[in-house]
N, C-alpha and C positions, 0 to 999 in steps of 0.2 A: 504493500500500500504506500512505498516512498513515493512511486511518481503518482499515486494521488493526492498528496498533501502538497506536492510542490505544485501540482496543476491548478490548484485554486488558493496561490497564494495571494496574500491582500491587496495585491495590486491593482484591485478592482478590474480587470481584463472579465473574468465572470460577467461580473453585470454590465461592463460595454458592451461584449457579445450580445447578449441578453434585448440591451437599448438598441440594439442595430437591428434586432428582428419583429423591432415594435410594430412597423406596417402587418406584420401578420393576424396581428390581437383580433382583427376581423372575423379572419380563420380560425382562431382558435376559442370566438363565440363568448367571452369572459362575460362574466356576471356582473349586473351594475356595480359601480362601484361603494366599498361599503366602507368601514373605518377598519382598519388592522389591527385584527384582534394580538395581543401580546402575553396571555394568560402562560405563565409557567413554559413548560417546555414545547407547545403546541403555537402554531401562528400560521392563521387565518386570511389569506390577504386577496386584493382584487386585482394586483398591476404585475403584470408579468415579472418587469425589473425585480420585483420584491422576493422575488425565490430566490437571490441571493444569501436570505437571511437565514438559510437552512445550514452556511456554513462559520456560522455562530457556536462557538460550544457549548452553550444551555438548549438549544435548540433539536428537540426529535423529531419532531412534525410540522411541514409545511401542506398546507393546501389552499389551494390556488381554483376560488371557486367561477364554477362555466356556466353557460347556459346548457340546457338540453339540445342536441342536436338530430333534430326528425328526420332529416334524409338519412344519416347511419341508424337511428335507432329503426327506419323502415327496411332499410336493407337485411338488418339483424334479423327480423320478425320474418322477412319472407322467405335469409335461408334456412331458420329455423322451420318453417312450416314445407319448406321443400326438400327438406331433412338434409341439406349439402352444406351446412356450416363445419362439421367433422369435428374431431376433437381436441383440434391446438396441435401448435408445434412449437418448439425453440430453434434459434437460430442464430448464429454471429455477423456479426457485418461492419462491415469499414464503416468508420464517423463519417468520412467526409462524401462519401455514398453510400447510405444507410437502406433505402426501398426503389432499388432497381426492378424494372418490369419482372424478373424472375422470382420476386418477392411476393408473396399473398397472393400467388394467380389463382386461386377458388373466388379471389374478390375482384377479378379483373372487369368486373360487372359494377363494381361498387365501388365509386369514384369518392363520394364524400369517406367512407373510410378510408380507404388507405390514403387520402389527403392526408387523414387528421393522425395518423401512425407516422408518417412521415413526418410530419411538423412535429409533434411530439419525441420523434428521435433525433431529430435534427436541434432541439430545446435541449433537449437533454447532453447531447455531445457537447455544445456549447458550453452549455453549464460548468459541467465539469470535467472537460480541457481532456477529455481521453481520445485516444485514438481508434477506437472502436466498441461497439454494443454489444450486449446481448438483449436480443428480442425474445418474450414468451406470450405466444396470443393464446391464452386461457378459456377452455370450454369447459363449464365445471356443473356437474347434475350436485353437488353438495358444498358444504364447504370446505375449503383445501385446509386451511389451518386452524379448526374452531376454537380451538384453547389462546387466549392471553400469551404471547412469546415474544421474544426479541429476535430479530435474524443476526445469524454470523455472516455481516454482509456490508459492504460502504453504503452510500447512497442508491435506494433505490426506488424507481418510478413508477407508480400505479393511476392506471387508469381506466374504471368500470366504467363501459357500454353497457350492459343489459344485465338487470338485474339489482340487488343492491349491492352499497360500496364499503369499502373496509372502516374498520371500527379502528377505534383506537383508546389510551386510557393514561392521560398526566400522569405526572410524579406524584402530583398531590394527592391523589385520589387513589395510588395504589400501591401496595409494600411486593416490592421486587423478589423479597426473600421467598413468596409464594408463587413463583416463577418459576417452571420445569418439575422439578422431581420433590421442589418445596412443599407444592401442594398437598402433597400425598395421595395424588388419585383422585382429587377432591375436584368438583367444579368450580370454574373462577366463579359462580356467585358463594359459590360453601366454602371454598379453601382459605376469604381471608383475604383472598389478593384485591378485590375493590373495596375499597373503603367507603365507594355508595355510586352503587348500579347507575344513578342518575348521572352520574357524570360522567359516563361513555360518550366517547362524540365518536361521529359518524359521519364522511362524506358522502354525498349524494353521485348518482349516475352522471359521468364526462367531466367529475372536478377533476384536476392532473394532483395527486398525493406524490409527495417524495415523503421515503421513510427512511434514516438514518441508523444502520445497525451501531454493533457494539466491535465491527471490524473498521473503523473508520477512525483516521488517527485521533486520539486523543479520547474514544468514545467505549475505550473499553467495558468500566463499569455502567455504561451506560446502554444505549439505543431505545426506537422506539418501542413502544409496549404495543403493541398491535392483534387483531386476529381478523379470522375470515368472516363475515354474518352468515347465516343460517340462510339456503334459497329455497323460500317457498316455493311450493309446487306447479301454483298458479305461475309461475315466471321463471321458468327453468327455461333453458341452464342460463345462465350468469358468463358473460363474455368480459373479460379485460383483458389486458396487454398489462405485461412489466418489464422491466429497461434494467438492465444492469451496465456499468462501465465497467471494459475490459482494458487493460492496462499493457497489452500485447498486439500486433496488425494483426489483424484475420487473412 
């Protein structure tokens, strides 16, 4: 993780990047704007530039809230009903071309998605200065990680299309040591690990979450406290994409 630390040093290069790709914010549909929330280790924000502040060291959660976008969420719907959505692959890929035409050809039909995958990994490389991704487009009949965890992982980018969107849970509101093998078998509402159910925050469908593990320099004891929600029946499966930064060319 050295050349990630050195790739996002202070020098503010991140959020010029960042500021350079503002004519996109069209594209990427952002939510009116609101105040920036600053609670504890979670922030809340409406301006692109502002995902910088995820490399803050108090800092777990960023989310960066969208509008809903109904040409993909129609696409979603009809190749779910024409049963050819399939179910996800992962993939690596150069930064600096990320979704070449050989890329998501099941969606070669479906122009507003793979727009918004691209922009999305094209943000994200920016971000944090690597030279290549990892893509994972997630088709999921349950949820992939339902217990409360932290990832062995740097920075990384979630973003629910269909379905509902990842949970998350402050410092404030939750004792760590009830985290893994702490629990004892126990569910995060009976093992102790929140300290009041009411404070799960939750992003909605097409906000872009970065979640910060506990492999991220300087973040060992830490990372986001995170899980998967639960998908109802009535809105199966649950479609997102996550972005990892590879530190290696593809």
């Amino acid at each position: 993780m050295t050349d990630a630390a050195s790739a996002v040093s202070t020098d503010g290069s991140s959020a010029r990047l960042l500021e350079s790709r503002l004519d996109a914010t069209g594209d990427l549909r952002l939510a009116p704007a609101v105040a920036m929330s600053t609670t504890g280790a979670i922030r809340q924000v409406a301006e692109l530039a502002e995902l910088v502040c995820v490399f803050d060291p108090e800092v777990q959660v960023v989310c960066l809230k969208r509008e809903p976008n109904r040409p993909i969420a129609r696409s979603l719907d009809d190749l779910v009903c024409a049963g050819t959505l399939g179910t996800g692959f992962r993939i690596a890929l150069p930064a600096d071309d990320p979704l070449g035409e050989n890329v998501l050809p099941g969606l070669a039909g479906h122009g507003a998605l793979r727009k918004d995958v691209a922009l999305l990994l094209q943000l994200y490389a920016d971000l944090l200065g690597c030279p290549a991704v990892g893509l994972r487009f997630e088709v999921l009949e349950r949820a992939m990680c339902p217990r409360f965890h932290v990832d062995r992982a740097g920075i990384r980018l979630l973003c629910t299309y269909r379905g509902p969107a990842t949970e998350w849970l402050d410092d404030a509101w939750a004792d760590r040591s009830k985290l893994g093998g702490g629990a004892n078998r126990l569910s995060d509402e009976a093992s102790g690990l929140m300290c009041d159910p009411a404070r799960v925050g939750r992003a909605e469908p097409f906000d872009l979450v970065l979640l910060k593990g506990c492999a991220w320099p300087g973040n060992e004891l830490l990372g986001a406290i995170h899980r998967s929600p639960a998908v109802p029946t009535e809105v199966t499966p649950r479609v997102l994409v996550a972005i990892d930064a590879l530190w290696t060319e593809t």
